[in-house]
VMD Tcl script that builds the backbone (N, CA, C; Angstrom):
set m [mol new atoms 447]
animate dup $m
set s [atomselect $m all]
$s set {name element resname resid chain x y z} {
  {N N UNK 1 A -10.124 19.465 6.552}
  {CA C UNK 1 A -9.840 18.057 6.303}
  {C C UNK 1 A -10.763 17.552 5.182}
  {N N UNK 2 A -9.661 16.512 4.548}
  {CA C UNK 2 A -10.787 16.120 2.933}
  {C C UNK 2 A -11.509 14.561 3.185}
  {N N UNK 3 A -12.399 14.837 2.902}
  {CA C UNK 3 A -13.095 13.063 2.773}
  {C C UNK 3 A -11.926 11.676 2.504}
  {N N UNK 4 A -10.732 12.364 1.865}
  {CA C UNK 4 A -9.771 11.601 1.228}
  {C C UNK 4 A -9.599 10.931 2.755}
  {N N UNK 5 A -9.007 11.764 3.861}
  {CA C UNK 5 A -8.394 10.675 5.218}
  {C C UNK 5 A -9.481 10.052 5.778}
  {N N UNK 6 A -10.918 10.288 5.148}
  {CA C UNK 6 A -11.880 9.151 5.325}
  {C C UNK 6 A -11.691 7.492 4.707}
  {N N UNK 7 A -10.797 7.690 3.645}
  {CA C UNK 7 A -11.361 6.398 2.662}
  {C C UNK 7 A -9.987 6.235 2.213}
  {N N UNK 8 A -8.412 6.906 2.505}
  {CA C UNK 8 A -7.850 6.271 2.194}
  {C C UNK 8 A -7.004 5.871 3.318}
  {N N UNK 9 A -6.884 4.495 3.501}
  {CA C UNK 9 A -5.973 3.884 4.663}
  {C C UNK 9 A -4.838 2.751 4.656}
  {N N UNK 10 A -4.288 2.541 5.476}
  {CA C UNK 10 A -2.919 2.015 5.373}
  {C C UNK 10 A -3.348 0.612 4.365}
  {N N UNK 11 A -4.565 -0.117 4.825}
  {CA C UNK 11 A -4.546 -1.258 4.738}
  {C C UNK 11 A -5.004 -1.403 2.889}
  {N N UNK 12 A -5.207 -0.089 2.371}
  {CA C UNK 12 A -5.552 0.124 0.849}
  {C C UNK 12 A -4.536 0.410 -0.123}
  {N N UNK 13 A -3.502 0.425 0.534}
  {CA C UNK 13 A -2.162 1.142 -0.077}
  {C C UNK 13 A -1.199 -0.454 -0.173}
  {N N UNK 14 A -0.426 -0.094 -1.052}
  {CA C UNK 14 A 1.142 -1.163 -1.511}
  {C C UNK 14 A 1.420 0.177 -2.297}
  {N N UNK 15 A 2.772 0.326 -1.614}
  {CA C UNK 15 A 4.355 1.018 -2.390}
  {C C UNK 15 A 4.651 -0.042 -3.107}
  {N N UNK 16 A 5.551 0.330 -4.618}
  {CA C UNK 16 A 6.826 -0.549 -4.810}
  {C C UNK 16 A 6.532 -1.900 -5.749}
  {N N UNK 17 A 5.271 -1.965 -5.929}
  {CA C UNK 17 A 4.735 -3.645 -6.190}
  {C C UNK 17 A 4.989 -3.460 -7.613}
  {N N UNK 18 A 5.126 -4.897 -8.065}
  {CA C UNK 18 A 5.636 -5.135 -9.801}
  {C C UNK 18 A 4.008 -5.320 -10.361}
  {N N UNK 19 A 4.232 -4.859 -11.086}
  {CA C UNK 19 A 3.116 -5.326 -12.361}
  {C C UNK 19 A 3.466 -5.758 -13.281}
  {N N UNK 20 A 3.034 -6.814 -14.325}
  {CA C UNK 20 A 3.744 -6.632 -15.546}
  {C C UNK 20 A 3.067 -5.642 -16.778}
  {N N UNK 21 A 1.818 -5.593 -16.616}
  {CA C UNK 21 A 1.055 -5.174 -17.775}
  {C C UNK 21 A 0.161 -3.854 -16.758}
  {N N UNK 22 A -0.994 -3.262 -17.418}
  {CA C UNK 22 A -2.236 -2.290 -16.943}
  {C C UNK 22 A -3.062 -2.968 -16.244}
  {N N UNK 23 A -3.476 -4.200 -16.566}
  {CA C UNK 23 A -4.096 -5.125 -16.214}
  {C C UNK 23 A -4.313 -5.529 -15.162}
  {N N UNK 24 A -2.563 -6.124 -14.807}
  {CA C UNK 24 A -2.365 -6.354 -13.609}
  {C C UNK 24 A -2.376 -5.296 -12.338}
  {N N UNK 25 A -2.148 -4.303 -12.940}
  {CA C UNK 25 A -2.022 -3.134 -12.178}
  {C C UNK 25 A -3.304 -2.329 -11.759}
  {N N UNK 26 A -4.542 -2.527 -12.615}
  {CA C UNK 26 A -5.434 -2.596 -11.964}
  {C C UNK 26 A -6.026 -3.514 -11.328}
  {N N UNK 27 A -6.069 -4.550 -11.488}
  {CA C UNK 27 A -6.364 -5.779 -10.363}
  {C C UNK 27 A -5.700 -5.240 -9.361}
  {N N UNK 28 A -4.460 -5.254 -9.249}
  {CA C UNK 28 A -3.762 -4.949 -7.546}
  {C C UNK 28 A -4.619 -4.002 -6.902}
  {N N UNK 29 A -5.066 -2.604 -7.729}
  {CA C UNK 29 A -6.114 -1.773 -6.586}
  {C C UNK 29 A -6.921 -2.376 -6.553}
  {N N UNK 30 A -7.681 -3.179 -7.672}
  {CA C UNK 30 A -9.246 -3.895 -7.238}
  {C C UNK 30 A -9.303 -4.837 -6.218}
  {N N UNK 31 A -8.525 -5.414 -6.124}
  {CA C UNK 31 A -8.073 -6.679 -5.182}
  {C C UNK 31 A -7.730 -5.704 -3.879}
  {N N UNK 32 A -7.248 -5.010 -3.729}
  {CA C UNK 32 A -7.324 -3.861 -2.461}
  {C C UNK 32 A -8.728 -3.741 -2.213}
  {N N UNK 33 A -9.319 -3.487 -3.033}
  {CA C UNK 33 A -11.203 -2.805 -2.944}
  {C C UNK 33 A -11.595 -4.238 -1.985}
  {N N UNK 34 A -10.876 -5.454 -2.917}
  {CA C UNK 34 A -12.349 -6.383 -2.516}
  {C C UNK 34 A -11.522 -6.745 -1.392}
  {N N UNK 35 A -10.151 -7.014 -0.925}
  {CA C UNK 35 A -9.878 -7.915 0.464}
  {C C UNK 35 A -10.024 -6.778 1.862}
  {N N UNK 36 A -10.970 -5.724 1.184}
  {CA C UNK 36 A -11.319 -4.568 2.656}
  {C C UNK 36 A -12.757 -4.681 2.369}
  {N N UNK 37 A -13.497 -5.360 2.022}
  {CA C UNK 37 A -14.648 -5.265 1.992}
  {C C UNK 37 A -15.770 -4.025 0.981}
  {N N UNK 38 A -14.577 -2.944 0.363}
  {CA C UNK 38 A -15.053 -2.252 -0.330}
  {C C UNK 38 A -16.212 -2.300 -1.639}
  {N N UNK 39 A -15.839 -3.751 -2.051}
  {CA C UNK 39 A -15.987 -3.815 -3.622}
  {C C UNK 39 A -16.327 -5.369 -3.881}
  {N N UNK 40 A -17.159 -6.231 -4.416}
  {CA C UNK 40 A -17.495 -7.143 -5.052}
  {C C UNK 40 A -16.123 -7.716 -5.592}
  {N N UNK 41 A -15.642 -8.923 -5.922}
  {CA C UNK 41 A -14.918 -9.168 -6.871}
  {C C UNK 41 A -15.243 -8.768 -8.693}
  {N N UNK 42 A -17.007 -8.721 -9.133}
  {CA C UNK 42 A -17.211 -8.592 -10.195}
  {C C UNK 42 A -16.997 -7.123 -10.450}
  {N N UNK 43 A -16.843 -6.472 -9.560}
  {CA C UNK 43 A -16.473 -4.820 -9.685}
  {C C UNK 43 A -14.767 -4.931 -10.415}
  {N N UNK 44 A -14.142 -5.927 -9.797}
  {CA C UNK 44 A -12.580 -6.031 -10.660}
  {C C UNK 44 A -12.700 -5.778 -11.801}
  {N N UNK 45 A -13.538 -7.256 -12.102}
  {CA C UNK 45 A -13.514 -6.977 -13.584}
  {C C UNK 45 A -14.220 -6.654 -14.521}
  {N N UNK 46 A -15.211 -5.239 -13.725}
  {CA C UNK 46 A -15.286 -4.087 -14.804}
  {C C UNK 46 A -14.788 -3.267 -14.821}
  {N N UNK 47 A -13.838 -3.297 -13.801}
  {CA C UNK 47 A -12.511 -2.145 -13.518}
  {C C UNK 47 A -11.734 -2.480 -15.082}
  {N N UNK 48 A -11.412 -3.602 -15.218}
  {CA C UNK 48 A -10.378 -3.714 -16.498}
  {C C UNK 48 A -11.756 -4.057 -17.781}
  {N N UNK 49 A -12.640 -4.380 -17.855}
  {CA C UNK 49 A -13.424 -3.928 -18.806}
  {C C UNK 49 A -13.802 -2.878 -19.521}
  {N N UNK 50 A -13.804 -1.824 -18.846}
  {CA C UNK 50 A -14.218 -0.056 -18.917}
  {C C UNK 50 A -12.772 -0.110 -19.832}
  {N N UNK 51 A -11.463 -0.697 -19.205}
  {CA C UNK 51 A -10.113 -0.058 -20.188}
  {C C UNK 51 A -10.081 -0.671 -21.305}
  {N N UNK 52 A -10.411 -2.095 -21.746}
  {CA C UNK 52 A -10.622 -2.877 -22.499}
  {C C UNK 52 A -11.600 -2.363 -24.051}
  {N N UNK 53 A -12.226 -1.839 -23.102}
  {CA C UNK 53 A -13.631 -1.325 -24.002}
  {C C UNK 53 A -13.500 -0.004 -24.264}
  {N N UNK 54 A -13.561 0.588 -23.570}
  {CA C UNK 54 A -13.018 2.099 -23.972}
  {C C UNK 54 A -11.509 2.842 -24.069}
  {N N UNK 55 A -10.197 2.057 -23.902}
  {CA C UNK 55 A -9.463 2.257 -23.944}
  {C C UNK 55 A -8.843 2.803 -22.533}
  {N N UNK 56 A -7.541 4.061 -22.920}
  {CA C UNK 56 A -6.609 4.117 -21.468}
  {C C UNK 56 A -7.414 6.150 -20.889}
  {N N UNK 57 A -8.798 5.642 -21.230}
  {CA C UNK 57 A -9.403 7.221 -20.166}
  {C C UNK 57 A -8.980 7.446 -19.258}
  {N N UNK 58 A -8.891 5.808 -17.778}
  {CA C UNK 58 A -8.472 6.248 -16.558}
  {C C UNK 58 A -7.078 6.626 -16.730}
  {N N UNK 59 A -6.274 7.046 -17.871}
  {CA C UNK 59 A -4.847 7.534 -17.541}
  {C C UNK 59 A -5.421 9.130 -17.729}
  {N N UNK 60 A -4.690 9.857 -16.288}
  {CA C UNK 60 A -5.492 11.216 -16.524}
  {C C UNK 60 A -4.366 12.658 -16.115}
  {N N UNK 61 A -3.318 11.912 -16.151}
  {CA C UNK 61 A -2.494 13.001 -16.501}
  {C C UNK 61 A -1.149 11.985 -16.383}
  {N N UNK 62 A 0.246 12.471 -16.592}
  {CA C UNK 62 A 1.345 11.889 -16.909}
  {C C UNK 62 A 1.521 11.216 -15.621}
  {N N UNK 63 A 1.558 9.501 -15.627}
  {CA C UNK 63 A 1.889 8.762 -14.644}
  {C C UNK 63 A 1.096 8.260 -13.522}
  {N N UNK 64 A -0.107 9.075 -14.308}
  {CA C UNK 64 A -1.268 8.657 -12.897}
  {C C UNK 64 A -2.414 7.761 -13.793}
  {N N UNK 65 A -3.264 6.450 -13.404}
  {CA C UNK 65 A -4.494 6.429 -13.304}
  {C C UNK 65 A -5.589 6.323 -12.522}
  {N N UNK 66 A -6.927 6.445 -12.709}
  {CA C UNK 66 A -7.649 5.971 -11.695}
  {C C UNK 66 A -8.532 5.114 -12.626}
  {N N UNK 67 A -8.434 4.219 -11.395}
  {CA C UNK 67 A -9.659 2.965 -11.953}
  {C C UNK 67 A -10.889 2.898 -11.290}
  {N N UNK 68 A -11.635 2.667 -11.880}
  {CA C UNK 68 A -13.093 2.618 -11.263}
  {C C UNK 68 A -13.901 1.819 -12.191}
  {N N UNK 69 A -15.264 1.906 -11.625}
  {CA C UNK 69 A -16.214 0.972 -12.355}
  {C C UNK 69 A -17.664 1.570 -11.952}
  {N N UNK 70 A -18.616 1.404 -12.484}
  {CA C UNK 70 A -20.264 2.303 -12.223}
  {C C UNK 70 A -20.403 1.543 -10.618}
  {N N UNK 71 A -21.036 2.059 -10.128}
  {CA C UNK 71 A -21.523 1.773 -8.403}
  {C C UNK 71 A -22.046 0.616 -8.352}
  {N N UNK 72 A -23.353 0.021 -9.454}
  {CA C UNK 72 A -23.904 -0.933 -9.342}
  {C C UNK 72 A -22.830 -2.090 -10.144}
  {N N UNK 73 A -21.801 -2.322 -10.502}
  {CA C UNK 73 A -20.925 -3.210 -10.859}
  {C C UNK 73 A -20.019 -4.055 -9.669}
  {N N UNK 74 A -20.581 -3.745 -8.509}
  {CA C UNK 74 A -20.148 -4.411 -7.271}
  {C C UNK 74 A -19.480 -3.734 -6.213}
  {N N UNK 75 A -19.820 -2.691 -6.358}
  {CA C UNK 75 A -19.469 -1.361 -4.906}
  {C C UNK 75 A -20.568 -1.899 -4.300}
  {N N UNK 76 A -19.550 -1.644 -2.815}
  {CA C UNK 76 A -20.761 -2.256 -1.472}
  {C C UNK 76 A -20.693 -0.794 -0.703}
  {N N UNK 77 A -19.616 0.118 -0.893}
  {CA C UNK 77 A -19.604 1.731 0.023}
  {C C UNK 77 A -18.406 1.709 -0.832}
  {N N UNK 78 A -18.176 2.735 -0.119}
  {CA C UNK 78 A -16.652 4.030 -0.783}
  {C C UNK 78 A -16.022 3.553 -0.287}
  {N N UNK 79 A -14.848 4.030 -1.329}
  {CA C UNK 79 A -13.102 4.014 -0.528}
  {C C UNK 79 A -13.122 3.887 -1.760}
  {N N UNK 80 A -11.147 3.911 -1.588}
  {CA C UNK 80 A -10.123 4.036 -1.939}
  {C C UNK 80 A -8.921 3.031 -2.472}
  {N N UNK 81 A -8.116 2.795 -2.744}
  {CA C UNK 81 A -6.722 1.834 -2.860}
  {C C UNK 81 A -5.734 2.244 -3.510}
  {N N UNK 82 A -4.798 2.351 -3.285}
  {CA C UNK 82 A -3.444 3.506 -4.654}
  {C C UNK 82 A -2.550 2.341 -4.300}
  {N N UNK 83 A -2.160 1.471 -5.344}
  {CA C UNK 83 A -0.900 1.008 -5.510}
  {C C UNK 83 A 0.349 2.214 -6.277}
  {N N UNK 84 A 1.609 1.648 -5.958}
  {CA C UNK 84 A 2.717 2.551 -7.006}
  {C C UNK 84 A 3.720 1.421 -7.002}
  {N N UNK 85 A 4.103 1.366 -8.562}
  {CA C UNK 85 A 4.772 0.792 -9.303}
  {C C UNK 85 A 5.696 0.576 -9.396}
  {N N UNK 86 A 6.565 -0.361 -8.987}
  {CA C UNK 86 A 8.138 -0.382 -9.379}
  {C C UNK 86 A 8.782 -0.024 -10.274}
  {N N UNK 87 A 8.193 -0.385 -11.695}
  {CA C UNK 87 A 8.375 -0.020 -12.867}
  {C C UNK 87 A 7.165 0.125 -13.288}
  {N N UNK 88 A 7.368 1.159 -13.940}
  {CA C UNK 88 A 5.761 1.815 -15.131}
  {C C UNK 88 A 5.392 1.191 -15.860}
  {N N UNK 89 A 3.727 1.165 -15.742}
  {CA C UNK 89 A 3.390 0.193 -16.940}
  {C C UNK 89 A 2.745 1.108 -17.610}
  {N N UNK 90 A 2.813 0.538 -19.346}
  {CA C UNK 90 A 2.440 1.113 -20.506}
  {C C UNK 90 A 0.590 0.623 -20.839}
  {N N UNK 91 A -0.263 1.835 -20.368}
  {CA C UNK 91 A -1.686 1.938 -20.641}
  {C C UNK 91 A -2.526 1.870 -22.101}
  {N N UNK 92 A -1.241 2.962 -22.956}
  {CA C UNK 92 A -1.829 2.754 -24.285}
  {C C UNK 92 A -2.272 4.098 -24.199}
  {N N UNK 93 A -1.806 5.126 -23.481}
  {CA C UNK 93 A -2.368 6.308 -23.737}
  {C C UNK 93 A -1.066 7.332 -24.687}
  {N N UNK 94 A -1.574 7.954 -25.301}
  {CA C UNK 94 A -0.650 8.620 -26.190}
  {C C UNK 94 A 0.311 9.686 -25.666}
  {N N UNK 95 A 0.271 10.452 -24.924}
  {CA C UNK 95 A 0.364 11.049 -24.027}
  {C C UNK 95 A 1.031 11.068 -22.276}
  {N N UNK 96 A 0.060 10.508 -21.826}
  {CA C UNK 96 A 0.486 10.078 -20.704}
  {C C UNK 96 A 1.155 8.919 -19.757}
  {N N UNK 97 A 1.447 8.207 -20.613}
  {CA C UNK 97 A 2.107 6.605 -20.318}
  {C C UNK 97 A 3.611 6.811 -20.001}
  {N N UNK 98 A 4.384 6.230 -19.432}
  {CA C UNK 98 A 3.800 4.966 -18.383}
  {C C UNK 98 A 3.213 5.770 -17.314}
  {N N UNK 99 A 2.780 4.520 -16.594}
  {CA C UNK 99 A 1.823 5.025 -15.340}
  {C C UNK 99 A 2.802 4.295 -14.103}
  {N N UNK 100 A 2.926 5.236 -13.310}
  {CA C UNK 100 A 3.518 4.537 -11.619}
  {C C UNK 100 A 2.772 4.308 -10.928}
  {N N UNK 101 A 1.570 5.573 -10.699}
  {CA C UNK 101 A 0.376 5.645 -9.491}
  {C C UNK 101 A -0.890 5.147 -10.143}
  {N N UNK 102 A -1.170 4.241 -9.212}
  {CA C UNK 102 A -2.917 3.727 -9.761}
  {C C UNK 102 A -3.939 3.678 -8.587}
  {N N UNK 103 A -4.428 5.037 -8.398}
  {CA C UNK 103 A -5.886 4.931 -7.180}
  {C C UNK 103 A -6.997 3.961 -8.243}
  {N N UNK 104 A -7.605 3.150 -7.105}
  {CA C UNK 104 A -8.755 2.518 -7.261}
  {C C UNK 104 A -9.828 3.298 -6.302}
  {N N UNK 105 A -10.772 3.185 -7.233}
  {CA C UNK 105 A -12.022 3.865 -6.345}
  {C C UNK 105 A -13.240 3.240 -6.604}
  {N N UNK 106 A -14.312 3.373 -5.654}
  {CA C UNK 106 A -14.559 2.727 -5.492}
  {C C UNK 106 A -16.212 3.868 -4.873}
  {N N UNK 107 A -17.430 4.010 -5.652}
  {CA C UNK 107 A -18.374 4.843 -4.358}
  {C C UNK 107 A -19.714 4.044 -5.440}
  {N N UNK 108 A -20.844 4.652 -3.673}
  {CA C UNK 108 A -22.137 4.208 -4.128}
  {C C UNK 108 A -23.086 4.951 -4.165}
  {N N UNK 109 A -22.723 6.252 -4.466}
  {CA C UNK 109 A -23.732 7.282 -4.728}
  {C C UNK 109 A -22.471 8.446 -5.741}
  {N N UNK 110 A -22.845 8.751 -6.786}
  {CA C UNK 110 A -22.557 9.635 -8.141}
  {C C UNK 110 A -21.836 10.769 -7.476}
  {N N UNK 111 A -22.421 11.571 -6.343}
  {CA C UNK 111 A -22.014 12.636 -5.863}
  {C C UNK 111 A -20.916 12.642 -5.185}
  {N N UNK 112 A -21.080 11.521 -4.458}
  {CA C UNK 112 A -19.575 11.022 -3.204}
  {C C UNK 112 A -18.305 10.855 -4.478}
  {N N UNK 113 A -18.308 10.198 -5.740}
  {CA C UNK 113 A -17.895 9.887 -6.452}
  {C C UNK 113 A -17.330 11.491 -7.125}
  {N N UNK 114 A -18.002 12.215 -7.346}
  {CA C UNK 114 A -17.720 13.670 -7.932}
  {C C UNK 114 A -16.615 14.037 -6.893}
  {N N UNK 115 A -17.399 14.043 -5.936}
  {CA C UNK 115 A -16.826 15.176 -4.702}
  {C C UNK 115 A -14.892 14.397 -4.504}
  {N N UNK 116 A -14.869 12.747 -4.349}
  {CA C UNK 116 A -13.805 12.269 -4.325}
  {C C UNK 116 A -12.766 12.786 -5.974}
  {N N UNK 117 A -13.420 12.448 -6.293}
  {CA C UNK 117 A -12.565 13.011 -8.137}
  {C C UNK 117 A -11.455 14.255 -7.689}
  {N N UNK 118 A -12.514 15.267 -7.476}
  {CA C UNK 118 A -11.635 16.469 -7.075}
  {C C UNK 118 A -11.090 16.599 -6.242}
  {N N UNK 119 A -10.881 15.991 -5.422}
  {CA C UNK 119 A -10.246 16.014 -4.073}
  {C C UNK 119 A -8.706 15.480 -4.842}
  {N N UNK 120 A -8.841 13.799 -5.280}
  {CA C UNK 120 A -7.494 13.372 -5.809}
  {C C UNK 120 A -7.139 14.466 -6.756}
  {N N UNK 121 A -7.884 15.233 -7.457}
  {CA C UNK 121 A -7.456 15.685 -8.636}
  {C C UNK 121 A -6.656 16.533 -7.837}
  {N N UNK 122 A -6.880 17.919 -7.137}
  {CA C UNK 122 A -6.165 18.847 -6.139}
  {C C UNK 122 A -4.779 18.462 -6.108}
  {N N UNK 123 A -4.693 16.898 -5.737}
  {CA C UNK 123 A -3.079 16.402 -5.231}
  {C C UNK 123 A -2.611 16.480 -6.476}
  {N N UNK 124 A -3.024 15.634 -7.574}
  {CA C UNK 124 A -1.872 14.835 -8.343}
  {C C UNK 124 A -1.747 16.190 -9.502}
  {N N UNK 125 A -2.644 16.772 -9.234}
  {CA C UNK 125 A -2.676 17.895 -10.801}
  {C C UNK 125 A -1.264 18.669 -10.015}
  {N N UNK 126 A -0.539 18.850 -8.975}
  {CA C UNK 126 A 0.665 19.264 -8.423}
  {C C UNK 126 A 1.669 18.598 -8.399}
  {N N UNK 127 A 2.232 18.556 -9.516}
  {CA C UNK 127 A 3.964 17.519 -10.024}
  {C C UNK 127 A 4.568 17.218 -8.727}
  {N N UNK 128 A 4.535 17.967 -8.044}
  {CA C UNK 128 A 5.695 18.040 -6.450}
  {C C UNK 128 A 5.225 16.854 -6.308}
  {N N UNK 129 A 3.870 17.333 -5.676}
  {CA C UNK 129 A 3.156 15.986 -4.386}
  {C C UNK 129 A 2.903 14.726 -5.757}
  {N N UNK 130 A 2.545 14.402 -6.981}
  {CA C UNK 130 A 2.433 12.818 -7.526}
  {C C UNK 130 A 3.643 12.641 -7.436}
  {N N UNK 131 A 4.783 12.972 -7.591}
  {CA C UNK 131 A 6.353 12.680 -7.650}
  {C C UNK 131 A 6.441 12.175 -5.916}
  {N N UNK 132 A 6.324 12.988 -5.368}
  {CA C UNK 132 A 6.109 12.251 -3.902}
  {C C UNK 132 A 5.792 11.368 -3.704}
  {N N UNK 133 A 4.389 10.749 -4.332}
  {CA C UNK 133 A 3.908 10.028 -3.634}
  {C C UNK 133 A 4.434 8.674 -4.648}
  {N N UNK 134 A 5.256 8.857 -5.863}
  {CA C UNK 134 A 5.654 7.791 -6.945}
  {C C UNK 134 A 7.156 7.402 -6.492}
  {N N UNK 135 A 7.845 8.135 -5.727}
  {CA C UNK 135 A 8.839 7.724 -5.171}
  {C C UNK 135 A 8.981 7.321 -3.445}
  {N N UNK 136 A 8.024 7.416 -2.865}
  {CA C UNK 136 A 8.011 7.001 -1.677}
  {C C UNK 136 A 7.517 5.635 -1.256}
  {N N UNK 137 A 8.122 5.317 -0.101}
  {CA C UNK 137 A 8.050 3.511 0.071}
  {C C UNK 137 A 7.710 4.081 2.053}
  {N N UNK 138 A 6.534 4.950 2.122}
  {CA C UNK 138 A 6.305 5.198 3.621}
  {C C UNK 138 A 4.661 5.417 3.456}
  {N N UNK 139 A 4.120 4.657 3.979}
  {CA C UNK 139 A 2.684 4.400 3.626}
  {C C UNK 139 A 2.080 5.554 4.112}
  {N N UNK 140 A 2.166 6.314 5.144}
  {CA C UNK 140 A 2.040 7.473 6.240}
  {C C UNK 140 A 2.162 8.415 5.226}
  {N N UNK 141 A 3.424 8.627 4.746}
  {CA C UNK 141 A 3.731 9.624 4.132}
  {C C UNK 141 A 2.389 9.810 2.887}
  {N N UNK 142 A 2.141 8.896 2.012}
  {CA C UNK 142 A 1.282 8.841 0.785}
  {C C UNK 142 A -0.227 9.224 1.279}
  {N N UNK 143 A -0.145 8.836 2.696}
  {CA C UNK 143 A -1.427 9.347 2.953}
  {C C UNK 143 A -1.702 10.914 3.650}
  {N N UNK 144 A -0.410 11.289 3.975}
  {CA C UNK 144 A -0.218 12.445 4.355}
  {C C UNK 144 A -0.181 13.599 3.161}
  {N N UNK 145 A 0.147 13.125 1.866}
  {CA C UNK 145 A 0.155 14.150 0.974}
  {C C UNK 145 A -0.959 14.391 0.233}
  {N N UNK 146 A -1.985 12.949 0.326}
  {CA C UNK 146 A -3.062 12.967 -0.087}
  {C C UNK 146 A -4.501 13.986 0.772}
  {N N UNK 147 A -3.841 14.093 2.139}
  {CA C UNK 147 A -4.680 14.567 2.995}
  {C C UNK 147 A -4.739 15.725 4.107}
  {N N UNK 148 A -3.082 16.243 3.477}
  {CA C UNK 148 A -2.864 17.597 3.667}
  {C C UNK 148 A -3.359 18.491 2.681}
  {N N UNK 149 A -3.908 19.489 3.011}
  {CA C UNK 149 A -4.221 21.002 2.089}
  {C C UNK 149 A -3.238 21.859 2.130}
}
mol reanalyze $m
mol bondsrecalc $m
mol representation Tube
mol addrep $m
């Protein structure tokens, strides 16, 4: 079993939700972070600062990003949040755009943060299971593919 069915839970997840822009689409996971107690509100918005400023990094393979922000930017502990998209929004990455799936993350120690990376990476770097989890509207299910080996 992966740390993942530690930190990701029903109440961090929305299937299906509109975004209009990247923007918005990271707010929706940050706003997951902060109405579970995960995350500061000022952690939001260095979630969309980091993209602002450095561009679309958190897009990290076709259709996926992850958002995050440094620990001391308003992480209170770990976890998780994955919204998926009704329609794809365009990041600005050359490559990999649009995006459906957006994990928010969220840790307060560098290592927990490593160790989570690879764990998501395992799932989504497997076309089957991100296609799974970009077409499904069963909250169970998204957490089941995230947290099966």
């Amino acid at each position: 079993m992966n740390s993942l069915s530690t930190y990701l839970r029903k109440e961090t997840i929305r299937l299906n939700i509109s975004c209009q822009s990247w923007e918005e689409a990271v707010r929706a996971v940050g706003e997951l972070l902060c109405q579970n107690g995960i995350v500061e509100s000022s952690y939001i918005d260095a979630m969309v600062n980091n993209v602002k400023k450095f561009g679309p990094y958190i897009v990290l393979l076709p259709g996926f990003a992850l958002a995050h922000a440094r620990c001391e930017d308003g992480a209170k502990k770990v976890g998780m949040s994955l919204v998926t998209l009704k329609e794809p929004v365009k990041f600005g990455h050359e490559d990999n755009d649009p995006v459906s799936v957006v994990v928010g993350l969220a840790s307060t120690a560098d290592e927990k943060h490593v160790q989570f990376l690879a764990e998501i990476c395992d799932v989504i770097k497997d076309e089957e299971k991100l296609k799974k989890v970009m077409l499904s509207s069963d909250i169970d299910e998204v957490i089941s593919i995230f947290t099966t080996q």
